[in-house]
N, C-alpha and C positions, 0 to 999 in steps of 0.2 A: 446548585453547585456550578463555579465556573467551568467555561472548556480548560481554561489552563490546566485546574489539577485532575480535569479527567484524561485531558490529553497525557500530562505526565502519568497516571495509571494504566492508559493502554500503552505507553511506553515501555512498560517491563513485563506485560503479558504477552506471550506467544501467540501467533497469530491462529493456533490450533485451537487454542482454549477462544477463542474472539469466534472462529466458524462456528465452534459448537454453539457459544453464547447465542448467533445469531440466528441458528438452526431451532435454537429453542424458542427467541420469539418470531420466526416465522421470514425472516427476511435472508433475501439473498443478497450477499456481499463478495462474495470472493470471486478474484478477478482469473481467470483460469489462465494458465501460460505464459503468465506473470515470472520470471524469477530475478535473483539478486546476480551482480557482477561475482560478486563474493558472497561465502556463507555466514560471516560475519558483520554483514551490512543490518541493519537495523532502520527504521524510518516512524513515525511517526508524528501526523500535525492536520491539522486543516487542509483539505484540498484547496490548489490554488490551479484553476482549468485551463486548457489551452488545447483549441482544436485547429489542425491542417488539412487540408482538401488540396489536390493536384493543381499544376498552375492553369490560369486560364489566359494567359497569355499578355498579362501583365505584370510588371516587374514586381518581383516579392522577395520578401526578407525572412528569418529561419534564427529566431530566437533573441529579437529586440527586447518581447514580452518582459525579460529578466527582468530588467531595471525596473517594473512595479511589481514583484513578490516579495509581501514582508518572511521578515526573518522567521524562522519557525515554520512554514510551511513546506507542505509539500507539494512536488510541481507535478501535477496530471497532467501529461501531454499521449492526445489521442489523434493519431496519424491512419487509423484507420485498421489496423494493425500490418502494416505494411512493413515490408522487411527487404525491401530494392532499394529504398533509401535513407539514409540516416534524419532523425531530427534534432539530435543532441549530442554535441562534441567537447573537443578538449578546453576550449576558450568558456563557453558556458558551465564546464565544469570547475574551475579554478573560479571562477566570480562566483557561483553559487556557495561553493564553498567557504568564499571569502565572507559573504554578507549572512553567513548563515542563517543558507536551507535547509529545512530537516532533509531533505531527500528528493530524490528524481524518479516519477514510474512514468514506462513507455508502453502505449498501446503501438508500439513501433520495434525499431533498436536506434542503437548510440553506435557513437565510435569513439576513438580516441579513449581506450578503454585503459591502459597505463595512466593516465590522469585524473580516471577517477580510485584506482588503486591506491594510486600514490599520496591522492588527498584525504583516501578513505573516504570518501563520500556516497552515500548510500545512492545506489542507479540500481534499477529495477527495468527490465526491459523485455521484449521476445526475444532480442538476440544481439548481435554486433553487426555491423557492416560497413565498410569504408565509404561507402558512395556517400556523397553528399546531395542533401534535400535542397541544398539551393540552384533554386531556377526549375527545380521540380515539385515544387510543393508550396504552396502560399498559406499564412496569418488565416484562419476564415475567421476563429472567435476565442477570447478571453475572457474568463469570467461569467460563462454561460456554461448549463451542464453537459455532461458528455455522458455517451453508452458507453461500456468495456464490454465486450461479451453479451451482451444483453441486461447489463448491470448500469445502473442507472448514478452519475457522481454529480451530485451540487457542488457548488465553490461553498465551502466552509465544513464538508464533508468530512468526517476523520478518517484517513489514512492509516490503515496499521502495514507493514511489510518485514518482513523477514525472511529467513533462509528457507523457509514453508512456504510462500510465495508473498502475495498483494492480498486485502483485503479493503473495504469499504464501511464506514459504519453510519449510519444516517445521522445528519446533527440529533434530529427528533429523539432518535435511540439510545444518543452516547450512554446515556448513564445508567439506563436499562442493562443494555448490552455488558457495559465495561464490570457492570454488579455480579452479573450470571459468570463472567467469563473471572471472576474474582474468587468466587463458590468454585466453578470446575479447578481452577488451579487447586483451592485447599483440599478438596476433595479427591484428585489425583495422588495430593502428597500424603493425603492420610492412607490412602491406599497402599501407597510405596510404604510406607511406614509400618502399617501391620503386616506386610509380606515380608519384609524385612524382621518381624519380632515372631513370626511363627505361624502366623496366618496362611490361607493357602490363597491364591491372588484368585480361586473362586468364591473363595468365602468373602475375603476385605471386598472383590467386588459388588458381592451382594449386599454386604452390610452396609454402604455408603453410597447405592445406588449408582453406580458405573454405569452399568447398560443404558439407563434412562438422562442421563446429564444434560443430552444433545436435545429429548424428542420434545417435540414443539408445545408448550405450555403461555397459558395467557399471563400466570404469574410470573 
């Protein structure tokens, strides 16, 4: 199966149904403290990496990388999770948007937060801050992997984000993962569906295995 049509299937799962999938084969992915500018933001695509380290006293630049991230990605930027200065602004927000990027997550914060509003472009961050990272933070590496939390992101890694936070899904996993997390959605809705026709939401949960959706199995 390509990434393209798996990507487009973790594109309309929820990233709740993606943790459980993940929980069930054993991997951790979820990026903690992760949220969206807005609760309507959406994201996912392949991870496209990009790590910051403090300056070291030579002259650095704060978001050239753009001009090589193809279209469809999403942009991992790991600043350490520092939140004294911004790594992603209004200017990088408007070109991403223009060359479409599925989205921006920050092991950081943004600024210039009206512009990513405005374009609706999916920003995921710790937070907001006007300071600016230039002349306080340098380029260290693109397209090498990054920690979040102790969570570990390859470049070509799928991305899932939503109003639930950031998630991570191993290339190795996609299809595993995106299958389980396909099951839990039906299996949810059936649930709704018998508590809605007369069931008691102890019973449709028992009958369709609810408790167990998440715990960790080899299958």
């Amino acid at each position: 199966m390509s990434q393209v049509s798996i990507v487009d299937r973790i594109r309309v799962l929820p990233t709740a149904a993606l943790s459980d999938a993940l929980d069930r084969v054993g991997v951790e992915g979820a990026l903690h403290g992760l949220t969206p500018l807005a609760n309507d933001f959406r994201a996912a695509g392949p991870a496209f990496t990009v790590r910051y380290a403090p300056v070291d006293g030579t002259p650095a630049t704060v978001g050239d990388f753009l001009d090589d991230v193809p279209p469809g990605s999403v942009i991992v930027i790991d600043n350490d999770g520092r939140t004294d200065v911004t790594v992603w602004g209004g200017i990088m927000t408007e070109v991403a948007a223009h060359r479409g990027i599925a989205g921006t997550v920050i092991n950081g914060v943004c600024r210039d937060v009206s512009a990513s509003l405005r374009q609706n472009y999916p920003l995921f961050s710790r937070g907001r801050f006007m300071r600016t990272g230039k002349d306080r933070v340098r380029l260290l590496a693109v397209g090498e992997p990054v920690t979040v939390n102790g969570v570990g992101i390859r470049p070509g890694d799928l991305i899932a984000a939503d109003a639930d936070g950031v998630l991570v899904v191993p290339a190795a996993e996609a299809g595993r993962v995106t299958a389980i997390a396909e099951r839990i959605e039906q299996v949810e809705s059936d649930i709704v569906d018998a508590a809605g026709t007369g069931s008691t939401l102890r019973e449709a949960r028992t009958k369709f295995g609810y408790h167990t959706l998440q715990t960790r199995s080899e299958s």
